[in-house]
C-alpha positions in Angstrom: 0.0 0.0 0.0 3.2 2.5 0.6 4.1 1.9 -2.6 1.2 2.4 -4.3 0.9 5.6 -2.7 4.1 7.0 -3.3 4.0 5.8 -6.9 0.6 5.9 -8.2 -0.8 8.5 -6.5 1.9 11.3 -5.3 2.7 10.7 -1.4 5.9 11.5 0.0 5.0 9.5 3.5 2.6 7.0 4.0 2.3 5.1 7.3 -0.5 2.6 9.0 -1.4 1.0 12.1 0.3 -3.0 12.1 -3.1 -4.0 12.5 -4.7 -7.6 11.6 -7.8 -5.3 10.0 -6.0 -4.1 7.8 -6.1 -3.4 4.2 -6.4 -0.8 1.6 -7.8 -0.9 -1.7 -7.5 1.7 -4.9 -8.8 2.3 -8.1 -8.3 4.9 -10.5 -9.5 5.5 -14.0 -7.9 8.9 -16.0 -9.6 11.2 -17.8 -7.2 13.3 -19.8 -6.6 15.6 -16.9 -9.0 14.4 -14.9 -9.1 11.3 -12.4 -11.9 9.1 -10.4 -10.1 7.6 -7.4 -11.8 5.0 -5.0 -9.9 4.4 -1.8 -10.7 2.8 1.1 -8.4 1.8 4.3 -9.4 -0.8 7.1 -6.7 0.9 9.9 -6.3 4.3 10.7 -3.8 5.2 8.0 -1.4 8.3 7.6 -0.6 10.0 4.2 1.2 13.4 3.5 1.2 15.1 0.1 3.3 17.7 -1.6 2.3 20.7 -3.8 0.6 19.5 -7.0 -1.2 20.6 -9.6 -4.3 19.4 -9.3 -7.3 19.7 -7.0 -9.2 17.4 -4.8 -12.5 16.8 -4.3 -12.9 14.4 -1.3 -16.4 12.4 -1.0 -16.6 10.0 2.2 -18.7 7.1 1.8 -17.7 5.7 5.4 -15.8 6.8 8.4 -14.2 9.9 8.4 -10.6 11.5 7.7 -8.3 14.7 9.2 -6.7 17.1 6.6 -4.6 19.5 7.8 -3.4 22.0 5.1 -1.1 25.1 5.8 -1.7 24.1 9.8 -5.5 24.3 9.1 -7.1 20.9 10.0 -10.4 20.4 7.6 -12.7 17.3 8.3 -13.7 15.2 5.7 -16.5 12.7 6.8 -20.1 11.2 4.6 -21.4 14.7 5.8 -18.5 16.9 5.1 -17.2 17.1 2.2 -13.7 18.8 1.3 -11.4 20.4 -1.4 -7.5 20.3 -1.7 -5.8 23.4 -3.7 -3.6 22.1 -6.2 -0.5 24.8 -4.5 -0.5 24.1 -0.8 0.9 20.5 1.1 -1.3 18.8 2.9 -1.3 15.5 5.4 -4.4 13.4 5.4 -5.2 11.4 8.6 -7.9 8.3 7.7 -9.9 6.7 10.9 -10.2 2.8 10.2 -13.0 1.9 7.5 -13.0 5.0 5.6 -14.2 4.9 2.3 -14.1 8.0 -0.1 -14.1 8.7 -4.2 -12.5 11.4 -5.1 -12.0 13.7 -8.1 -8.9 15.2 -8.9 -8.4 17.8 -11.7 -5.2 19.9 -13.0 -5.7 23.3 -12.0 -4.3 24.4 -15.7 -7.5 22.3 -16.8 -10.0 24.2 -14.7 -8.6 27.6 -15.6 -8.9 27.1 -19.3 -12.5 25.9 -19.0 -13.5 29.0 -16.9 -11.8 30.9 -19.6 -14.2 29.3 -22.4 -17.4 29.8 -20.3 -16.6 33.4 -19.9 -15.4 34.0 -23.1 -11.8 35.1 -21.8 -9.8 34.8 -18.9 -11.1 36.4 -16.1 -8.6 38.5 -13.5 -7.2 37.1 -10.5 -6.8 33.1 -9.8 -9.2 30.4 -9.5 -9.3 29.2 -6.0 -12.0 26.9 -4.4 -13.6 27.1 -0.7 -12.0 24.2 1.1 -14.6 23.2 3.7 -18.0 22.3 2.4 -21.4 22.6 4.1 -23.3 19.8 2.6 -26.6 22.0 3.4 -25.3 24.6 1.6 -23.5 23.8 -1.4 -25.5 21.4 -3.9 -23.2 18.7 -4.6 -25.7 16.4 -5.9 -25.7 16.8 -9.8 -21.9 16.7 -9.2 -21.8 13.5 -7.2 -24.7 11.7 -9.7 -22.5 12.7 -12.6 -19.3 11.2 -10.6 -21.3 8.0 -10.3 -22.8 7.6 -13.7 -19.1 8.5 -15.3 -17.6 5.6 -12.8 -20.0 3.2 -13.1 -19.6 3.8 -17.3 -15.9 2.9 -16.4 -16.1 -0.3 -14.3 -19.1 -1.4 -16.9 -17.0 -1.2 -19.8 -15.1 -4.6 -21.0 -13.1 -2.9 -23.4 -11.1 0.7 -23.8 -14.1 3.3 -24.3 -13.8 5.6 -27.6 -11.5 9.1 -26.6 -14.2 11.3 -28.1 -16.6 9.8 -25.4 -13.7 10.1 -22.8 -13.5 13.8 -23.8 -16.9 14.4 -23.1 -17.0 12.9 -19.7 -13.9 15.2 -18.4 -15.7 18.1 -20.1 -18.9 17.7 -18.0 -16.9 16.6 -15.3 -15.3 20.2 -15.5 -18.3 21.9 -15.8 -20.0 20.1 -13.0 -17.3 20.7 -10.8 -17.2 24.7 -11.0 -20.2 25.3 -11.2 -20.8 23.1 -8.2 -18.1 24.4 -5.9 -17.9 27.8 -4.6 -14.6 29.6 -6.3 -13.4 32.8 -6.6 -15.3 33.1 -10.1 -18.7 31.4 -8.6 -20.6 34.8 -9.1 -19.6 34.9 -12.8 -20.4 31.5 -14.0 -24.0 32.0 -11.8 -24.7 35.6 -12.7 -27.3 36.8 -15.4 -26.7 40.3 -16.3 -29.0 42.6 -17.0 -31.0 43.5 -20.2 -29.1 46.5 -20.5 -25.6 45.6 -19.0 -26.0 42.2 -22.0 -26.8 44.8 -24.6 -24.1 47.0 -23.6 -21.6 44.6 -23.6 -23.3 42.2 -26.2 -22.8 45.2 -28.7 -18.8 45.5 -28.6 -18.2 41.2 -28.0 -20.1 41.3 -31.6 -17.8 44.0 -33.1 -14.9 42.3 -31.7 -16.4 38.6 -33.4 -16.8 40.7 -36.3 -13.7 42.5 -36.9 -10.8 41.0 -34.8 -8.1 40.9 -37.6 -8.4 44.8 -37.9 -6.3 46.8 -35.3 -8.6 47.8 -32.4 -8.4 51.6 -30.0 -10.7 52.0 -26.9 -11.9 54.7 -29.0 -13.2 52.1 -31.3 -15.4 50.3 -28.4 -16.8 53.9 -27.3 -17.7 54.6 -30.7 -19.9 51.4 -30.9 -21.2 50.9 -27.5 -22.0 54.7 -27.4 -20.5 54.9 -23.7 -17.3 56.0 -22.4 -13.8 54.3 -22.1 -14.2 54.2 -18.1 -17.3 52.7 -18.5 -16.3 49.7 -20.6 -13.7 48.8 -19.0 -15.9 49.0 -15.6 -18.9 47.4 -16.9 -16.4 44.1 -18.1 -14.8 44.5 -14.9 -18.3 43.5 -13.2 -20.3 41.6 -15.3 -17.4 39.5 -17.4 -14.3 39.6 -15.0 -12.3 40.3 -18.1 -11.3 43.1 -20.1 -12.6 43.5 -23.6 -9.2 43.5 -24.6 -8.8 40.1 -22.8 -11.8 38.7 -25.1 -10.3 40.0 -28.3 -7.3 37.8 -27.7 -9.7 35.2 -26.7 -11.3 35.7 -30.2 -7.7 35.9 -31.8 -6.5 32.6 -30.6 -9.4 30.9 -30.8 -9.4 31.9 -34.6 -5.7 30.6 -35.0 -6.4 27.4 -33.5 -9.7 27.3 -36.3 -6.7 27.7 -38.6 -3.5 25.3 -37.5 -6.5 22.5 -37.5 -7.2 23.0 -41.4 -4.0 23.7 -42.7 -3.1 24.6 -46.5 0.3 23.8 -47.8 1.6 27.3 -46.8 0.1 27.4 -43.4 2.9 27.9 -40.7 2.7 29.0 -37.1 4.2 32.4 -38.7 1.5 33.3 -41.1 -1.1 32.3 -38.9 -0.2 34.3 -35.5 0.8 37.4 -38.0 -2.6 36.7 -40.0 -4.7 36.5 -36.4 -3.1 40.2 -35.3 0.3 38.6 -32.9 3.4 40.1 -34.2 5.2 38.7 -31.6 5.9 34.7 -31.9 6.7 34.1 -28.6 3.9 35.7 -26.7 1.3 34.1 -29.4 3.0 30.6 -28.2 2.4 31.4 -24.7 -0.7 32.3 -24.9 -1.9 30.0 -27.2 -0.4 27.0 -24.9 -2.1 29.0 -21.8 -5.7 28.5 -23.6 -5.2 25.1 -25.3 -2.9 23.0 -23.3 -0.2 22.8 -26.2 2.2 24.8 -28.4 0.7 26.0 -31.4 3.3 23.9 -33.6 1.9 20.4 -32.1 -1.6 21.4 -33.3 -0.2 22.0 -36.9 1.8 18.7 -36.6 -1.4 16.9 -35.6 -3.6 18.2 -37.9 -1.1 17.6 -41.1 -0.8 13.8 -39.6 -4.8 13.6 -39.9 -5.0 14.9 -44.1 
C-alpha cells in the first residue's frame, strides 16, 4: 500500500497501524486531466502530500478523515465534504473503515474551462472554498455525474472511444465549477441585465466581427456609445475580463480554427501574423495557456490527420 501511494498517487510519507484489519484498496481511472479515485483503508492510516497541480474533491462514503493544510485541519467525513488546492501541502489522517471517491483535476485544466465559459480569462486566480457545508453547497448533480461516469468505467469490458472520454472530463469540469464555490462562482451563476447584456453584447459582436483589424478603446466607445471608463468598468463586473482580454480570446481561438485545417503554406508564422500577434513568442504562450499545447503540435497533428 506505501508503494502504491508513493508511486501511483503522489505521497511522499505514508504510514499505518500493524493491525490484523488491515487493508487498503484503490482504483483509479484517467480522464485526460481528470481522475476518479476509489480508496478505502481498514486501519487508521497516515498519508502526507506535496504541492501538486491538481485539486481534490474528497467524497466519504464511510468513516471519516483529518486534513490539515497550511496548519488548518479540515474534516472530511459522509457529511462533510472537502477540497485540496492544487498549490498548498497537505497530510491526510484516515480513521479505520473510511471509504471515499474522489475527483482530482489539473488546475491548468480548470482555468482554461472557466476561460471558455466566460469567453476570456477572467482577473485574479481560481481558488476553491476548502470546507463544504453539505446544506449549503448542492453537490448532488456533481456526485450523480461522478457515479454515472464511474460506473460507465467499471461497466465497460473494453477501452471506451477518446471522443466519449473527452466528453465525460468536459462535463466533469463543468460540473465541478459550477458546483463548488470559487473565486469566479458569481460569474459563472450571474445573469446580467438586459441592459448591461446589450451594452456589452454590442462591442463582443464588433470584436467577433472584426478581430483581424487593429482595435483603439476609441473604437469600443464609438460602438457601444458609452465612455472608455465605463467599458472597461462594466467588463470588470459583469465579465471579469477586459474587452481586450476577449479580443485575444477571439484571436486565438481563430488561429487554433486555422493550425486544424491547414493549407500547404500554413505555418505557425503566417497564422499568429494573420490573427493580429506580431510577436511569436507571446502568441506561443498564450496560445499554450488556452489550449494545453504549443501551437506547432496542433499543426503537426492536424497535417498527420489529411
Amino acid at each position: 500500500m506505501r508503494e502504491t501511494m508513493l508511486s501511483r498517487y503522489g505521497a511522499v510519507r505514508f504510514e499505518a497501524l500493524r493491525s490484523e484489519q488491515f487493508f487498503g484498496r484503490s482504483a483509479v481511472a484517467n480522464l485526460g486531466s481528470t481522475s476518479l479515485i476509489m480508496c478505502a483503508y481498514g486501519a487508521p492510516s497516515l498519508a502526507e502530500f506535496p504541492e501538486a497541480d491538481f485539486v481534490r474533491l474528497q467524497l466519504a462514503f464511510s468513516g471519516a478523515a483529518r486534513i490539515t493544510i497550511a496548519g488548518q485541519a479540515f474534516s472530511v467525513s459522509p457529511d462533510q465534504p472537502c477540497v485540496t488546492p492544487s498549490d498548498r501541502p497537505c497530510r491526510i489522517e484516515f480513521s479505520a473503515g473510511y471509504r471515499q471517491i474522489l475527483i482530482r483535476i489539473q488546475q491548468a485544466n480548470l482555468e482554461r474551462k472557466v476561460a471558455s465559459l466566460l469567453g476570456a480569462k477572467p482577473r485574479g486566480r481560481l481558488e476553491f472554498a476548502t470546507s463544504l457545508d453539505k446544506a449549503k453547497v448542492q453537490l448532488g448533480g456533481l456526485k450523480s455525474l461522478i457515479r454515472f461516469v464511474a460506473g460507465q468505467l467499471a461497466m465497460s469490458q473494453a477501452q471506451l472511444p477518446h471522443l466519449l472520454l473527452q466528453e465525460f472530463e468536459e462535463t466533469l469540469l463543468v460540473a465541478f465549477l459550477t458546483a463548488i464555490p470559487n473565486s469566479f462562482s458569481e460569474l459563472l451563476h450571474r445573469k446580467p441585465s438586459e441592459a448591461t447584456a446589450l451594452h456589452v453584447r454590442r462591442i463582443e459582436e464588433y470584436i467577433d466581427t472584426h478581430w483581424q483589424l487593429p482595435m483603439s478603446v476609441q473604437d469600443l466607445a464609438d460602438v457601444s456609445g458609452v465612455g472608455a471608463r465605463t467599458i472597461f468598468a462594466t467588463f470588470k463586473r459583469y465579465r471579469g475580463y477586459t474587452p481586450f482580454a476577449y479580443l485575444k480570446m477571439v484571436r486565438l481561438r481563430n488561429a487554433n480554427g486555422l493550425l486544424l485545417s491547414p493549407t500547404e503554406t500554413t505555418s505557425v508564422t503566417t497564422v499568429a501574423l494573420s490573427c493580429g500577434f506580431s510577436n511569436l513568442g507571446h502568441f506561443a504562450n498564450d496560445y499554450q495557456d488556452v489550449f494545453g499545447e504549443v501551437p506547432s503540435l496542433t499543426l503537426g497533428r492536424a497535417r498527420q490527420l489529411r
